[in-house]
C-alpha positions as CSV (number, residue, x, y, z in Angstrom):
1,X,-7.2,-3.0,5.6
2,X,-4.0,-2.9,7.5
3,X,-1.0,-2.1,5.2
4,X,0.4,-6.1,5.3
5,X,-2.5,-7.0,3.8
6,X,-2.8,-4.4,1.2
7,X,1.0,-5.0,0.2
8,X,-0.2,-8.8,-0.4
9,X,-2.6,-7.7,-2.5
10,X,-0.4,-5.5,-4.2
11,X,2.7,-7.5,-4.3
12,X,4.9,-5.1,-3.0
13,X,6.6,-4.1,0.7
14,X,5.2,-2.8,3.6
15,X,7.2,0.3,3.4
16,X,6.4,0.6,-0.3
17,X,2.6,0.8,1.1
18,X,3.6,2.9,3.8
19,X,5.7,5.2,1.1
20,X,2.4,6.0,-1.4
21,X,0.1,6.5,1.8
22,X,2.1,9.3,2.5
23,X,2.3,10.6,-1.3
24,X,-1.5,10.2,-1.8
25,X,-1.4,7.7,-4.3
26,X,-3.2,5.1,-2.4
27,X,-6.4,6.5,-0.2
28,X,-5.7,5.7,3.5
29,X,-6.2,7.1,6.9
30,X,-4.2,8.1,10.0
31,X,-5.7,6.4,13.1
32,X,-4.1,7.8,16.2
33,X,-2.6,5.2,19.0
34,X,-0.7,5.7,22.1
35,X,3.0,6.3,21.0
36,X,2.4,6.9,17.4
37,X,-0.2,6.1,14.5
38,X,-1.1,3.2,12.0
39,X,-2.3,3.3,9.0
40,X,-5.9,1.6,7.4
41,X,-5.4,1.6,3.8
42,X,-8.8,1.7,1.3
43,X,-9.2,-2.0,-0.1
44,X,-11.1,-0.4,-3.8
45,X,-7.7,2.0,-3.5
46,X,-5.6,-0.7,-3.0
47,X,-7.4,-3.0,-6.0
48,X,-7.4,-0.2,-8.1
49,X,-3.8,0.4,-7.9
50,X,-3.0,-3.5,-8.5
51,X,-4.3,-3.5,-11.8
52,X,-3.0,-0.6,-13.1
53,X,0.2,-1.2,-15.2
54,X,3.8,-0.8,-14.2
55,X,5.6,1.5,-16.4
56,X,9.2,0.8,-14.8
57,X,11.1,-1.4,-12.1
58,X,11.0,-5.1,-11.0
59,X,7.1,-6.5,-12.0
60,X,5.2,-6.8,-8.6
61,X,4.6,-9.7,-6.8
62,X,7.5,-11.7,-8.0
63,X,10.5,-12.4,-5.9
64,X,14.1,-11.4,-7.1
């Protein structure tokens, strides 16, 4: 899945996706395009980490 979608499912940013690709916390590979990359994010990755419970910060999916 294409980071836009997992941050819908999420409830979060783009960049917040983008941000724990590249710490690891949500499983997703590099695929290699000319001028760059894009990610593909794992959808049971991204599930996984929408259910888990926030410890701190503005609760996801709700606007400010």
């Amino acid at each position: 899945m294409t980071p836009h979608e997992a941050a819908t499912l999420i409830g979060c940013s783009v960049r917040h996706v983008r941000v724990l690709c590249n710490k690891g916390i949500l499983r997703a590979s590099q695929k290699e395009m000319p001028g760059g990359f894009y990610w593909v994010v794992n959808k049971s990755s991204a599930l996984a980490y929408a259910n888990t419970p926030q410890k701190q910060g503005y609760p996801r999916g709700k606007k400010r």
